[in-house]
VEXKE-336207 format. One record per residue: z, y, x of N, C-alpha, C in turn. Coordinates in pm, whole numbers, plus 50000, padded with zeros to 5 digits. Each point is the difference from the previous one (the first is absolute). Layout:
N
ZYXZYXZYX ...
This chain:
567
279994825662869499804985749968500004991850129 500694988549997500694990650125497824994850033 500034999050111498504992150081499954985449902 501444994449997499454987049932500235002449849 500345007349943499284999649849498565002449995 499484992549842498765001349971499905014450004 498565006949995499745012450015498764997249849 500215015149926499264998149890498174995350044 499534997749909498275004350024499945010849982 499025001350090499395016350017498824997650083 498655011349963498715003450059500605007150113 498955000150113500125006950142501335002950035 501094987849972501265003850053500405001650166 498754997150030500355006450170499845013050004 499575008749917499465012050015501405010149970 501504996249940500965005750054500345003750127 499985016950048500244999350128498775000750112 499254989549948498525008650080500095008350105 499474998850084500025019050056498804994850130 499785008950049498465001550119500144994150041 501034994850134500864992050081498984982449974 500765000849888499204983749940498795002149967 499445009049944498675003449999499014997250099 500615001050135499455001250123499914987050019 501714993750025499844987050087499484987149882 499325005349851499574989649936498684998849998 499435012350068498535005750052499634991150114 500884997350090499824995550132500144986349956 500854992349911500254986949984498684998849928 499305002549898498904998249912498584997650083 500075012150078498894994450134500204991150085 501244994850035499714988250074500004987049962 500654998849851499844989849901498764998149974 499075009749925498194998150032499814994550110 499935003150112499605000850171499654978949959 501365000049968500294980649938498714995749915 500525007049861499444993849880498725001550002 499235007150051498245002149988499704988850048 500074991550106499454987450033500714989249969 500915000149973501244992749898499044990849843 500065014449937499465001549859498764992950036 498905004550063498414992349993500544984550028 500974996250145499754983849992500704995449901 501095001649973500874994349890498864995749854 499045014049965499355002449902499104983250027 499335001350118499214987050044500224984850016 501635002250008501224986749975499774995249872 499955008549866500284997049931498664997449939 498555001350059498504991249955499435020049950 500785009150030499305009049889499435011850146 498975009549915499105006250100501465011950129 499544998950075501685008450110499725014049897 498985005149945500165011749939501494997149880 500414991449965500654995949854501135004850065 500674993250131500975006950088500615011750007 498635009550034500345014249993500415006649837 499334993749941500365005649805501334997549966 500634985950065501214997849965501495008350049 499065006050130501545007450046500025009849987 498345005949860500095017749975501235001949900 500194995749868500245002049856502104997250026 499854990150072501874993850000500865004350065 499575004150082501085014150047500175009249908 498595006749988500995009149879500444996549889 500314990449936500634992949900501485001850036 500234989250124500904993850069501145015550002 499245010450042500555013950042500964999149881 499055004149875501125002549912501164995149943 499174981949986501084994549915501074992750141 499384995850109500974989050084501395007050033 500644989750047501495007950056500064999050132 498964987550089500185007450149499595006650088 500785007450013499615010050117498614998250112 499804991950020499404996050130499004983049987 500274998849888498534988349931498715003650025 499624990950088498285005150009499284991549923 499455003149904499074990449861498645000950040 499324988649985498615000150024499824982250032 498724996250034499664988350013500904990950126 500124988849948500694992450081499714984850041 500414996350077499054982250061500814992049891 500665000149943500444990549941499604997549884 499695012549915499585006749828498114995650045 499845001250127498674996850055499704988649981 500564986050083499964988649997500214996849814 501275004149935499764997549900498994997449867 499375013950035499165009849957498414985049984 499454998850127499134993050046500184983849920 501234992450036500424990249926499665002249866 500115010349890500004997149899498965003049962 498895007850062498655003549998499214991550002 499864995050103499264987550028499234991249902 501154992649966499494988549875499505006649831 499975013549984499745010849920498435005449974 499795006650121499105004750030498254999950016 499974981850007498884993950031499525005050090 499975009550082499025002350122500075018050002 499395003149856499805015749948500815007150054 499375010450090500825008850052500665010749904 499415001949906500135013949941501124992049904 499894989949941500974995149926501195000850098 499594994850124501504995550058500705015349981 499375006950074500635014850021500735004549870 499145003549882500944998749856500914989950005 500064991950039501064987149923501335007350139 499495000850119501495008450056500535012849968 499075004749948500415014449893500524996949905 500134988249919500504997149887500874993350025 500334993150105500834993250052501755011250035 499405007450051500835014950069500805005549840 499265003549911500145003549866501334990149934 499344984750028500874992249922501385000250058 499614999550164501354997450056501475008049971 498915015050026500905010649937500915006149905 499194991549897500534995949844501074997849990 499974981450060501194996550005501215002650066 499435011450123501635002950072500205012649883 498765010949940500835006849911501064996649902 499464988049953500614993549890501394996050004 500134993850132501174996650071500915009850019 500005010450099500035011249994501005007749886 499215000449910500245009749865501084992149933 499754978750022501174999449910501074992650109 500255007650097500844996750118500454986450028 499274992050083499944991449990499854996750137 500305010350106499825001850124500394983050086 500934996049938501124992550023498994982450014 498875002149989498854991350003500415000650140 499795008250120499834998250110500854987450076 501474996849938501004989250052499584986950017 498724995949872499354987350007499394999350130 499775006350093499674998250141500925001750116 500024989950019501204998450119499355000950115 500275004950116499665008150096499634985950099 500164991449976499624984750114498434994749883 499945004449866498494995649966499045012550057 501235011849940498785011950027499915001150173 500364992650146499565001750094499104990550065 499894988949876499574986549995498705001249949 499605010949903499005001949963499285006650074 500565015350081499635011150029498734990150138 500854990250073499624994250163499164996449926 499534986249921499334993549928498825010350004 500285008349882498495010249983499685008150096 500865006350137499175002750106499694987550068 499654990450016499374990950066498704997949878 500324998449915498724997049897499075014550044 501085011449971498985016350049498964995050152 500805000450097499264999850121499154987049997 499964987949933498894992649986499165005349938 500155002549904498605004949888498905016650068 500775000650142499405008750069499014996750137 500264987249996499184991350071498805000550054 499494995249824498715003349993499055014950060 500425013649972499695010550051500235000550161 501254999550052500304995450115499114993150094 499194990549970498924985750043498615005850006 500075008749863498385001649965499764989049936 500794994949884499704987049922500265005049875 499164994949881500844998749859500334987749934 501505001350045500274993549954500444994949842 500524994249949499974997749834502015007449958 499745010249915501435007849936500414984749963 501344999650007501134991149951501285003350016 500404995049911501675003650048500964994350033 499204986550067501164991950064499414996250126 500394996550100499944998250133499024988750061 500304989549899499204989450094498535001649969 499245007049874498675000849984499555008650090 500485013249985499915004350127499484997150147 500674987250026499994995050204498834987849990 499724993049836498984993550025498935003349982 499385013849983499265005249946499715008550185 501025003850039500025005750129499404990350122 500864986449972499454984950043498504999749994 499635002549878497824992150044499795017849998 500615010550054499135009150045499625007650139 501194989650060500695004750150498575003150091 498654995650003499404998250097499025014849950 500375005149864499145013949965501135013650026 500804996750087500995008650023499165011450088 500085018349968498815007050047500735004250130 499535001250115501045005450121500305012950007 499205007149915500445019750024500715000649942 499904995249862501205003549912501504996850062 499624984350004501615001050102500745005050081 498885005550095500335011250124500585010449939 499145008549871500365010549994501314994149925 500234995149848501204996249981501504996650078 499564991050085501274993750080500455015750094 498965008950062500335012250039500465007949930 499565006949888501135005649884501204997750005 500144981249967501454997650010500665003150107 499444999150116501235002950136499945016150011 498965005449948500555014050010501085005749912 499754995149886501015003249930501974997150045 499204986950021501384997050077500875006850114 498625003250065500835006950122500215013550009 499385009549852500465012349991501494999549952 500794989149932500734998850018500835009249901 501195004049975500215013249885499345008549973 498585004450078499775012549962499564999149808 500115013049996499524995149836498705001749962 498895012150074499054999549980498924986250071 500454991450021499434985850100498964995849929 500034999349802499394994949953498935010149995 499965008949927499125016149992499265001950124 500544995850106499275001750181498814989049983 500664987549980499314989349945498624999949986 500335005649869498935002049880498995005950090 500405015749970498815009750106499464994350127 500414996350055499254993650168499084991149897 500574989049909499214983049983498365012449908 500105005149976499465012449830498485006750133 500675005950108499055004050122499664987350043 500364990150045499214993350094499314990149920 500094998149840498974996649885499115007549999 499775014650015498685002449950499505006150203 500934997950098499265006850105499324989550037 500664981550040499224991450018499554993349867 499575002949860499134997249928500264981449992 501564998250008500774987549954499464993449918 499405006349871499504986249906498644996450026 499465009950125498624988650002500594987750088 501135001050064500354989650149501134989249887 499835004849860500104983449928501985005249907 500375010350090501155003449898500135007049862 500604997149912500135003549927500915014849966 499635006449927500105013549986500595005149867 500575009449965500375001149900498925002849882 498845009550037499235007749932500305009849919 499455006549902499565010849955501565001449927 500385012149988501824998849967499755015549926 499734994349841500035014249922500685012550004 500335017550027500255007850000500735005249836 500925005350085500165010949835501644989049925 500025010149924502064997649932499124985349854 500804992849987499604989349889500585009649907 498835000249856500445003349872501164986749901 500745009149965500944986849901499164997049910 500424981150017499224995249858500344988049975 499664995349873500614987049992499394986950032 500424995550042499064983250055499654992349919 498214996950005499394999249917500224982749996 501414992849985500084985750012499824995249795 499934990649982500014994549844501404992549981 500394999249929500704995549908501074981950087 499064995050018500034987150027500454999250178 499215008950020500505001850165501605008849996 500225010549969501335002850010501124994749951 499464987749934501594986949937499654995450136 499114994150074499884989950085500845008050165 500065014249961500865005450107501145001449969 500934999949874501185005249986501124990650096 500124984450030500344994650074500185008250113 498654997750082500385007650145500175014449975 500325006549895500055016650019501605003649986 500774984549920501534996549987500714999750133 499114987150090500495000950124499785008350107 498615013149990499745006850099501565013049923 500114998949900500915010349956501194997450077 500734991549988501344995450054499515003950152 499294990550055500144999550121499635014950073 499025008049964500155013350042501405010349942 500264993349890501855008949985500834998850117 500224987050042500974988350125499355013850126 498624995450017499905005950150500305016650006 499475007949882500325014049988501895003050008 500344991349888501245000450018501145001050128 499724990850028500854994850137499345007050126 498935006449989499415013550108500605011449957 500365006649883500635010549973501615000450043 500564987849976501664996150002499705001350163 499154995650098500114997450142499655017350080 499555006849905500175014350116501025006549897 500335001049908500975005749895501215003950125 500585016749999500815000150046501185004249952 501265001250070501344999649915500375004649834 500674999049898498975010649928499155002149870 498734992550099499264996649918499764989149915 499714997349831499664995349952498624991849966 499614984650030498894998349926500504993349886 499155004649857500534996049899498704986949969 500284986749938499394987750017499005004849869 500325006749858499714999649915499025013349966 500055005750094499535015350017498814996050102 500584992450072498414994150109499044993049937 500574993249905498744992449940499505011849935 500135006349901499295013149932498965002450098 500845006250091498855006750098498954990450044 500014991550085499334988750006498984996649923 500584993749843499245003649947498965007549990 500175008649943499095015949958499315002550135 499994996850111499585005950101498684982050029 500714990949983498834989550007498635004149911 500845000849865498825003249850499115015150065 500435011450101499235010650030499094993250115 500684988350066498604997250116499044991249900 500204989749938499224993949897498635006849940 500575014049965498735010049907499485006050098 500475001550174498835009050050499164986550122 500084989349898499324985850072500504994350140 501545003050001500604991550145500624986749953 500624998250018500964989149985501684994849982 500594993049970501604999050041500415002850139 501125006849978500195009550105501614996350017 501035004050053501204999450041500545008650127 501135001050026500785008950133500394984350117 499045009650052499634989250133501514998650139 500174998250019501565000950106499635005450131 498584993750037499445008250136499515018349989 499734997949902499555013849994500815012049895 501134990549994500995006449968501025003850064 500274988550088500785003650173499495014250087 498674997149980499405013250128500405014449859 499454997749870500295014449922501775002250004 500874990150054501205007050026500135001350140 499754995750103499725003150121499505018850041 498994999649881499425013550044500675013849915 500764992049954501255011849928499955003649867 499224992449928499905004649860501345003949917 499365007549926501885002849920499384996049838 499085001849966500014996749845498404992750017 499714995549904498504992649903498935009350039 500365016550034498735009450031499324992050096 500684993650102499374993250094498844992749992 500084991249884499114991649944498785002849957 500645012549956498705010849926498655009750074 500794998550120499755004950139498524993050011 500364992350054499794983150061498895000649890 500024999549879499034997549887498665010850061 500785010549978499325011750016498734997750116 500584994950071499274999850164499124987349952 500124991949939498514985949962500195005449908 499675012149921499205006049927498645006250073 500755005750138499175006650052499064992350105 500604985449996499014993850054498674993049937 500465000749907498844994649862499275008549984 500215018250011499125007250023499415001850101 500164997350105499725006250076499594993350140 500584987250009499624993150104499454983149958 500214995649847499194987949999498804995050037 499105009149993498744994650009499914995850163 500905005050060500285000050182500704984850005 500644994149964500314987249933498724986850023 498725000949997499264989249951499634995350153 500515005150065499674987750135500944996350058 501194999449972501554990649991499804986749984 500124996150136499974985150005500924991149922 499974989949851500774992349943501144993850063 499394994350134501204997450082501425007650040 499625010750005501035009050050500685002149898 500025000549866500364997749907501444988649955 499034987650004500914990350037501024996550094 499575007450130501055000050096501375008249981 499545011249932500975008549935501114994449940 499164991549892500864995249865500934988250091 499464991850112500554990350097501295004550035 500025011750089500765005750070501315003249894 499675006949886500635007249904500934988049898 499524984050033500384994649888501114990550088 499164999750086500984987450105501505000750048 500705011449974501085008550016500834993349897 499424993149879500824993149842500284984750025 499744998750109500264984050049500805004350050 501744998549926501174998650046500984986750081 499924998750100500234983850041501825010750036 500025006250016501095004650072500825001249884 500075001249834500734997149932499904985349937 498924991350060500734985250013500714996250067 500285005950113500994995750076501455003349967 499785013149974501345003549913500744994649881 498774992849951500414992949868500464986550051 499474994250107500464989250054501105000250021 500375008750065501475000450074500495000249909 500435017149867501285003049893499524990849841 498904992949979500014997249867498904987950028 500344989850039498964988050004498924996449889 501164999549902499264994749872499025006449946 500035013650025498825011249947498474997950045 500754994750111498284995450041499444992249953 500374994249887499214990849929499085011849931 500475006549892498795004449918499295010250095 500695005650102498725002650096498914996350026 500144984950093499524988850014498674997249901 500334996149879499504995149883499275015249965 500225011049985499405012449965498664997250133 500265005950088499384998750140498794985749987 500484989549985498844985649992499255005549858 500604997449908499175003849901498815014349986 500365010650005498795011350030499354993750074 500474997450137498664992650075498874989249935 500454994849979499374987749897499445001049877 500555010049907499415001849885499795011349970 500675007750106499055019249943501595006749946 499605012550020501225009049996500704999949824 499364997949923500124997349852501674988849966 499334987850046500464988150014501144997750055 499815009850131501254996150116501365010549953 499255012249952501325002750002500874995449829 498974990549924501134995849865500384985850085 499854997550083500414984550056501565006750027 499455010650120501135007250074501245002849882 499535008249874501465007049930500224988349961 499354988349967500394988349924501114989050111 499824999850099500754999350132501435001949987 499935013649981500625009350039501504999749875 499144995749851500925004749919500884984549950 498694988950055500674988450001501294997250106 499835004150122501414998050131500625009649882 499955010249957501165007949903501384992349958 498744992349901500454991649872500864985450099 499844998850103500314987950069501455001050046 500085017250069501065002350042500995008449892 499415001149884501595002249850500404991049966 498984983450058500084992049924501104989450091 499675003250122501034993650088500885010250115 500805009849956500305011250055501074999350085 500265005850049501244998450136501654999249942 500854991550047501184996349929500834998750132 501595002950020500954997850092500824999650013 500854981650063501375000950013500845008350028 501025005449949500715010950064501034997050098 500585005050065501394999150061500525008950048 501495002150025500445012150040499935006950128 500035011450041499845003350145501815002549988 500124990150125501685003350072500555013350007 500954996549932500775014649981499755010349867 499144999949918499035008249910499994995949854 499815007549904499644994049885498284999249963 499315000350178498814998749925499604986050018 498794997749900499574986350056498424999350030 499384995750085498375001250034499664981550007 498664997549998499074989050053500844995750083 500724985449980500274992450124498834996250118 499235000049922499094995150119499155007950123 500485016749953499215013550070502255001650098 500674998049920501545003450045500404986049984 499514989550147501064989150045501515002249997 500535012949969501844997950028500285004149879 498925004349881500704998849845500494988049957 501535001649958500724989549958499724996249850 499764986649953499524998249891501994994449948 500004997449839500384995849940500344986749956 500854989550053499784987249906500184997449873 499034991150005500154996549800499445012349987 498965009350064499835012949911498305003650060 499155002149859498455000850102499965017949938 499665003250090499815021649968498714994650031 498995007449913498914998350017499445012549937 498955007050109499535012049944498175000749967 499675004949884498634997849927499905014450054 498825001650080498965010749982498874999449950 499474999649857499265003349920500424999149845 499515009649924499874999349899500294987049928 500204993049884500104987049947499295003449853 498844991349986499074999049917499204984750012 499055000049889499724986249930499764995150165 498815002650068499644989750115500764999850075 501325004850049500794996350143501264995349936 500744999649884500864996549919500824985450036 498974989349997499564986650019500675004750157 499245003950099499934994950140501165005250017 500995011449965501075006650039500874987849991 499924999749862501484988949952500234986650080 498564997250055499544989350064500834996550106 500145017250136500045002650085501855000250006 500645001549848501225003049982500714989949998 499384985549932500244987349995500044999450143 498864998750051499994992150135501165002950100 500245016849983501245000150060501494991349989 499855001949860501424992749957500224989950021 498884992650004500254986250072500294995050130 499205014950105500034996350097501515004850026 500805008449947501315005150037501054988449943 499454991149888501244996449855500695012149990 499495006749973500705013849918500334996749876 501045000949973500905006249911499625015449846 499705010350158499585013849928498965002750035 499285008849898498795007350082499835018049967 499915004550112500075015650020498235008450007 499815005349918498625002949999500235016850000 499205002150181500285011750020498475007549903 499835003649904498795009449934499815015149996 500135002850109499945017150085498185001149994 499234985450056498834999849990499085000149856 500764997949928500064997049852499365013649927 498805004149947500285009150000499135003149818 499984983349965499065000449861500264987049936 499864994849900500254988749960499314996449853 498994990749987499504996249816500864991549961 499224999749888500194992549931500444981350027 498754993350088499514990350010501374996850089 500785004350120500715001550101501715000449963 499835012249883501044998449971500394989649872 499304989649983499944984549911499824990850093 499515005750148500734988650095501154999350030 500555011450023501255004750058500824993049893 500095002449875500774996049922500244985650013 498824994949996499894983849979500884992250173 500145009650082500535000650161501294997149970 500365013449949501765001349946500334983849932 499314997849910500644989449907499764986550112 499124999250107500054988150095500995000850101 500725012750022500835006150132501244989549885 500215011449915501304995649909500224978949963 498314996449986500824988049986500294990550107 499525005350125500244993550096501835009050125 500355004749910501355006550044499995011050094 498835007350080499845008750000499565014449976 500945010950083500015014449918499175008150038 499305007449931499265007250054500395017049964 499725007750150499885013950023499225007649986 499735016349974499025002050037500705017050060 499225005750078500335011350103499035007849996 500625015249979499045015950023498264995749977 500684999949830498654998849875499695013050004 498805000550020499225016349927500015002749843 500275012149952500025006549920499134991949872 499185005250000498664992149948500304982649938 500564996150135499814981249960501115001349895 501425006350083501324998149938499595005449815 498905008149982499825005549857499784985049914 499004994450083499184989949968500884987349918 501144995750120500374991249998500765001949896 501025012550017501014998649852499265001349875 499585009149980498605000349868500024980249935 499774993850101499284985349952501204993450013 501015005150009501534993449985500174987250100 499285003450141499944990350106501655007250053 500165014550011501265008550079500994988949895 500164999349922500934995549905500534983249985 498844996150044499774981650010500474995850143 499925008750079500524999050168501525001349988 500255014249927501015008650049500085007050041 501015013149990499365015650059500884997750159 501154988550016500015006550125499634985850116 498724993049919499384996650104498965005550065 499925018049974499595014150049500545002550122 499845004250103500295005350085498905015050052 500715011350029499235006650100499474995250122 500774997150086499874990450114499954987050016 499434994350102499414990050054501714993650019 500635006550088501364997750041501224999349867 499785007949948500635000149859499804983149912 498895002450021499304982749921500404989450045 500214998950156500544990250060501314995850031 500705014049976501504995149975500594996349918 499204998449848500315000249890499074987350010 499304994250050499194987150003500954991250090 500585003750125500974992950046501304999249976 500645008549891501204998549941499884993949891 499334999449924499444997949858500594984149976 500264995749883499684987949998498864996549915 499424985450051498684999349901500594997749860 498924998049890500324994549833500134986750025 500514994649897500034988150007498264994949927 499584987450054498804997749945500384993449949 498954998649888499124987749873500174987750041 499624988349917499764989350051498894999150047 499265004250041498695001450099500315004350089 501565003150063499945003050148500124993250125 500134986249955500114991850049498224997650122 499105005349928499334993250012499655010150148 499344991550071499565010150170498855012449963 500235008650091499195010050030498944999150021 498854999849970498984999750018499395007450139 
């Protein structure tokens, strides 16, 4: 079977072929993917308002899910800053304060999310992912790491500050607190960050982190000198169970459990397609399954929405993984930290925490594909733009339906006013291109070639014909040559303009052409007895064909309405 055909479903289809070899180097990738995720999982867990223990639960259960049902190779699943930030946003206004509720309501949250990518999933529907165009989804991504690294502030300072999910409550709230700003915390925080920084690739930087900030909490006895600490960090594997939320609270999550669904499909997705090698397949409709089913397993052992993170999916292909065992690995090992080393956990300075999540998030502020967008696609930067202002302003919810709404409106703008071009000949040739890209294409007198690239339907119908007039006037043409190579669909609404075109061409004494019709339209047109009302050999294959037969041609004679000027 060819790499790019679909490949059936199948359980543990990496496990064809198997052999020690990969056994080994998915052993070695699994431990250094942990080395990541153990201090990963606790801040992320703390991003998102829930205890850092919730962290570790989430990255036991989804790997091994992920193992069986996912298709990539080298997906590392577990908690992520973004499903985090989300996570928190939709908590918030939920929760009233109650911890134990909150914690269920992100367990139930994880459950719901899961649902819906199963659902999706099962009735293949993968094809959801296209509604995000890659200038909202990088528009969003910057947006919510800047909202991430604010809402980390507060820990950072030694302040509490007030959860929100938009930016400016945030800085005024930061505003009347500036003068209770604690100085250790900052020290130790702002130091985290430059260490981290300046370990630089290594991968264990964060894990080094941890342990030094974990000793010098309980050797200098940090929370009597005013820092805050993690505390007491329960032992032992979470039993599955179901989250004890009511009725009324899990409608009030299905919203955000819609959008934490999509948006952890997008980021898992496009992390699997980015280490995927020659070959290999990720299947869109097979990922949600997994996804799924693997969110709904962190949900019951009390973690949270979860997704395949790109950073810590980079280093699990870095370190050689060959299949999902990796993941399982990795599980395995914060299994064994939940046994075995949490309670070692409770004098982990909060700060260091946050600096983590700082370091880890600030990397999603892409300015270097605005620039790129500047240069090859101007206009895109609008729903960027508009994605990007909005999250800031109204919270990650908001910004990114501003953003697809952006996004799908420039759509509708540009079918509606789509690209069209004089033709003329290149010297010597029967081809003809854009006079205005080929200054030495020779045009036609008395003759407008004009080529439509888009589709013709109800909204651009109007502006085409518009664009066809205007020519003719500007030439006094005689004929008109309509190159429709771009042509590649046509309704109803379009082709009752077109018609109503013909009968204004005809009474004003000019003929009209048309050139290398697609299959499809040409069905269209004769079907509605437009091929028949023209004439079959005002058909041409060619552009050139059309025009010699437009410049030999003679026109019809017109009506008594031909008298009257061109509009």
């Amino acid at each position: 079977m060819s790499s790019l055909e679909p490949k059936p479903r199948a359980l543990l289809r990496w496990i064809v072929g198997y052999g020690r070899a990969d056994f080994a180097a998915d052993l070695l990738a699994g431990a250094t993917t942990a080395v990541l995720l153990v201090p990963q999982a606790m801040a992320y867990a703390m991003l998102a308002g829930l205890p850092p223990i919730a962290g570790l639960y989430a990255a036991l259960a989804p790997p091994l899910i992920y193992a069986v049902l996912g298709t990539s190779r080298r997906l590392a699943v577990g908690p992520v800053a973004l499903d985090s930030l989300l996570t928190a946003a939709a908590l918030a206004p939920l929760a009233n304060g109650d911890i134990a509720t909150y914690v269920a309501a992100a367990s139930a949250l994880a459950i719901l999310a899961g649902a819906f990518q199963a659902v999706t999933g099962a009735l293949r529907l993968g094809f959801v992912v296209n509604f995000l165009s890659l200038p909202v989804l990088r528009g969003f991504t910057s947006a919510a790491a800047i909202l991430i690294i604010a809402s980390q502030l507060g820990p950072l300072l030694g302040l509490k500050l007030p959860s929100s999910a938009a930016l400016w409550p945030l800085f005024v709230a930061l505003a009347e607190q500036l003068r209770a700003v604690h100085g250790p915390t900052v020290a130790l925080g702002v130091g985290a960050v430059l260490a981290l920084v300046a370990l630089g690739k290594f991968r264990g930087k964060a894990l080094l982190v941890v342990v030094l900030a974990t000793v010098a909490g309980y050797a200098f006895a940090l929370d009597a000198r005013g820092l805050a600490l993690l505390g007491p960090v329960p032992s032992g594997l979470p039993a599955p169970t179901w989250p004890a939320v009511d009725r009324e609270l899990l409608l009030g999550l299905a919203p955000a459990a819609g959008l934490i669904a999509l948006i952890s499909f997008m980021e898992a997705f496009s992390s699997g397609l980015a280490v995927a090698r020659r070959g290999e397949v990720v299947e869109p409709d097979q990922e949600l399954l997994a996804l799924g089913f693997a969110n709904m397993a962190a949900g019951l052992v009390r973690g949270y929405p979860i997704a395949g993170g790109l950073s810590r999916t980079a280093v699990n292909a870095q370190a050689g993984a060959r299949s999902p065992l990796a993941g399982v690995v990795s599980a395995a090992l914060v299994a064994l930290t939940l046994v075995l080393f949490a309670p070692l956990l409770a004098t982990l300075p909060r700060a260091v925490l946050s600096a983590i999540i700082v370091v880890a998030v600030a990397r999603l502020v892409d300015v270097a594909f605005v620039r790129e967008l500047r240069r090859t696609r101007p206009r895109e930067l609008v729903p960027l733009a508009i994605t990007f202002a909005t999250t800031l302003a109204l919270g990650v919810g908001l910004g990114l339906a501003f953003g697809v709404g952006a996004s799908l409106l420039l759509f509708v703008l540009r079918t509606t006013r789509p690209h069209t071009a004089v033709l003329g000949r290149l010297p010597g040739t029967q081809v003809y291109r854009n006079v205005l890209r080929f200054p030495d294409a020779e045009t036609v007198p008395g003759v407008v070639i004009i080529r439509l690239d888009a589709p013709l339907y109800f909204a651009n119908a109007t502006y085409l014909i518009d664009e066809i007039r205007r020519r003719i006037a500007a030439e006094k043409a005689r004929a008109v040559v309509i190159d429709a190579g771009g042509v590649h669909d046509i309704d109803v609404s379009a082709l009752a303009n077109l018609r109503d075109f013909l009968g204004e061409l005809r009474r004003h004494g000019i003929d009209l052409y048309v050139a290398d019709l697609k299959g499809p339209v040409r069905d269209v047109l004769a079907r509605s007895g437009f091929t028949a009302e023209l004439g079959a050999d005002r058909f041409s294959f060619t552009a050139h064909e059309a025009v010699q037969r437009a410049s030999g041609g003679q026109a019809p004679t017109p009506d008594s309405r031909a008298t009257q000027a061109w509009p």
